[in-house]
C-alpha positions in Angstrom: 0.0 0.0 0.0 1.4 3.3 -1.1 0.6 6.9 -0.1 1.0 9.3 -3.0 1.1 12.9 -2.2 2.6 16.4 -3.2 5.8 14.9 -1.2 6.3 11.8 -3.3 5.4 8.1 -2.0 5.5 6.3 0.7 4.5 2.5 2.0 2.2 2.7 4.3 1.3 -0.4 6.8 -2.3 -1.8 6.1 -3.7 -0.7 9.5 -2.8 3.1 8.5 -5.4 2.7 5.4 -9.0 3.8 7.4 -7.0 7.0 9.0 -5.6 7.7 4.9 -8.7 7.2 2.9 -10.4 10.1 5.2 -6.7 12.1 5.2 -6.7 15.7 3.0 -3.6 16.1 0.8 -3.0 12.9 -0.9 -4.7 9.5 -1.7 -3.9 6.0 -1.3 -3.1 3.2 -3.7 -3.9 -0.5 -2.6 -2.6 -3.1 -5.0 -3.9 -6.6 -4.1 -1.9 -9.3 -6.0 -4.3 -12.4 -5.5 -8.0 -12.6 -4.4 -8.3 -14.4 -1.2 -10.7 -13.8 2.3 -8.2 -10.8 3.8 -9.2 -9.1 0.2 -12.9 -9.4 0.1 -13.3 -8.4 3.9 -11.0 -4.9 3.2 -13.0 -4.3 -0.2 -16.7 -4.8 1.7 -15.7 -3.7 5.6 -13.2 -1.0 4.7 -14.2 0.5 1.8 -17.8 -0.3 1.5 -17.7 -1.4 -2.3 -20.8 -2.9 -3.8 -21.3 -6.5 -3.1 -21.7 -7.5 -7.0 -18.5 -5.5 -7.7 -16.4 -7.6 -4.9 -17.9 -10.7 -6.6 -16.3 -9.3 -9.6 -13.2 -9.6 -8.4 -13.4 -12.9 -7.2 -15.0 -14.1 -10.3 -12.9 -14.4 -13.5 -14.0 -12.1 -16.3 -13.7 -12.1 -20.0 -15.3 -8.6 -20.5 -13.7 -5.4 -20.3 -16.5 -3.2 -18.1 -17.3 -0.2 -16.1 -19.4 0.8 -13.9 -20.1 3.9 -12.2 -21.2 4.7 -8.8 -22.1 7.1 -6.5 -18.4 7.8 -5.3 -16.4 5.7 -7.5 -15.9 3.8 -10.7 -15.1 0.3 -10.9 -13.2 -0.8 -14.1 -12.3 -4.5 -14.9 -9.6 -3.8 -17.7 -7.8 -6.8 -19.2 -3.8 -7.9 -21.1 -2.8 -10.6 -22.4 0.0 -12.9 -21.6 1.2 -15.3 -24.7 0.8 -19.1 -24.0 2.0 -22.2 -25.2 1.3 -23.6 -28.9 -0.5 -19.6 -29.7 -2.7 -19.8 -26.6 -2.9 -16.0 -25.0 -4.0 -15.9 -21.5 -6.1 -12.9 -20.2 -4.9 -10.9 -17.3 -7.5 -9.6 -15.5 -7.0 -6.3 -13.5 -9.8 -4.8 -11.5 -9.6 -0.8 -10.3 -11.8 0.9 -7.4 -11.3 4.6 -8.5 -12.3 6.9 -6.0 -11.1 10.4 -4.9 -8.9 9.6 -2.2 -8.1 6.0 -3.1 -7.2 3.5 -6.0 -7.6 0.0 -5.2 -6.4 -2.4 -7.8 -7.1 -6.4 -7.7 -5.2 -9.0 -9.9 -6.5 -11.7 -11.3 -7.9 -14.6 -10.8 -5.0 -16.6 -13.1 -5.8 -19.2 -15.6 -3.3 -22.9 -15.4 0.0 -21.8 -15.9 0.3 -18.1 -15.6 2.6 -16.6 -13.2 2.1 -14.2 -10.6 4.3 -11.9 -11.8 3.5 -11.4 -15.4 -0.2 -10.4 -13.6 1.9 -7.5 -11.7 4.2 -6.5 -14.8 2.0 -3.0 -15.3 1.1 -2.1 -11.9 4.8 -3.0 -11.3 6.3 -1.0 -13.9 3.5 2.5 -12.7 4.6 1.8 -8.9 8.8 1.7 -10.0 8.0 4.7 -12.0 6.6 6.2 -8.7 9.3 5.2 -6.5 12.0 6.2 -8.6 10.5 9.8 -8.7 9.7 10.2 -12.4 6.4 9.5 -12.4 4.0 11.5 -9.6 0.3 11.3 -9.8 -1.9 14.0 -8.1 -5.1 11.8 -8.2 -6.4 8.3 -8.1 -8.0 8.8 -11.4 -4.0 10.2 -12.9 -2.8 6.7 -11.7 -5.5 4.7 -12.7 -4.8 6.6 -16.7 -1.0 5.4 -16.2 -2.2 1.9 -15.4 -4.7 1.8 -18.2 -2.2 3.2 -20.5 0.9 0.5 -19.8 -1.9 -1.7 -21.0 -2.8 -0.6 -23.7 0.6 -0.5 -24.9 1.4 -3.8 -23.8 -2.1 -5.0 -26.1 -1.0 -2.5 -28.7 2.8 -4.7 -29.3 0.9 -8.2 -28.9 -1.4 -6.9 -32.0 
């Protein structure tokens, strides 16, 4: 978990996050690599998401969406990963994009795919960040940077 402010970036411990998302002068990023029980309780007890969005998460999803509500947009956004004998695997990412938070949820994986090409964008935005070359002032900036690694990565794979 990162806080991104005017002063740069800085990991913040997960029990900091309720005291951030209320905090004036910056926002928070959460990147969640896997779905599992810790995730689902944060997105429905500490953020208050929509029960059908969390089960979006959970749930594998072949379709790009978005939906708006009242204080955010959830986006499910998708990459692809090439397989064996011309198989091309679908990374799911999932973004919460609020005005003092991004939350961002990988997968679920299909057989075979590893964590880390799942985390290659997100990865490559957060370096960015913690190198100093890349500072967002809003969730929505970083979600656009995100989004944008991604469609480069689909642009070289067409």
């Amino acid at each position: 978990m990162l806080w991104v402010s005017e002063g740069g970036v800085a990991p913040r411990r997960p029990d900091e996050l309720p005291s951030l998302i209320e905090k004036d002068g910056g926002f928070v990023w959460v990147d969640i690599p896997a779905w599992d029980d810790e995730a689902a309780r944060l997105l429905s007890e500490t953020f208050g998401f929509h029960p059908l969005a969390i089960q979006g998460c959970a749930q594998r999803s072949h379709v790009p969406k978005v939906h708006a509500y009242p204080d955010h947009m959830f986006l499910v956004l998708h990459d692809a990963e090439p397989g064996q004998a011309g198989h091309v695997h679908l990374l799911e990412l999932d973004q919460f994009v609020g005005r003092r938070y991004l939350v961002t949820v990988h997968g679920p994986l299909g057989e075979g795919v590893a964590v880390e090409a799942a985390l290659r964008e997100t990865g490559a935005v957060r370096d960015r960040m913690e190198a100093g070359r890349f500072l967002p002032s809003t969730p929505a900036e970083l979600s656009h940077a995100i989004v944008s690694r991604i469609g480069r990565s689909l642009e070289s794979h067409v």
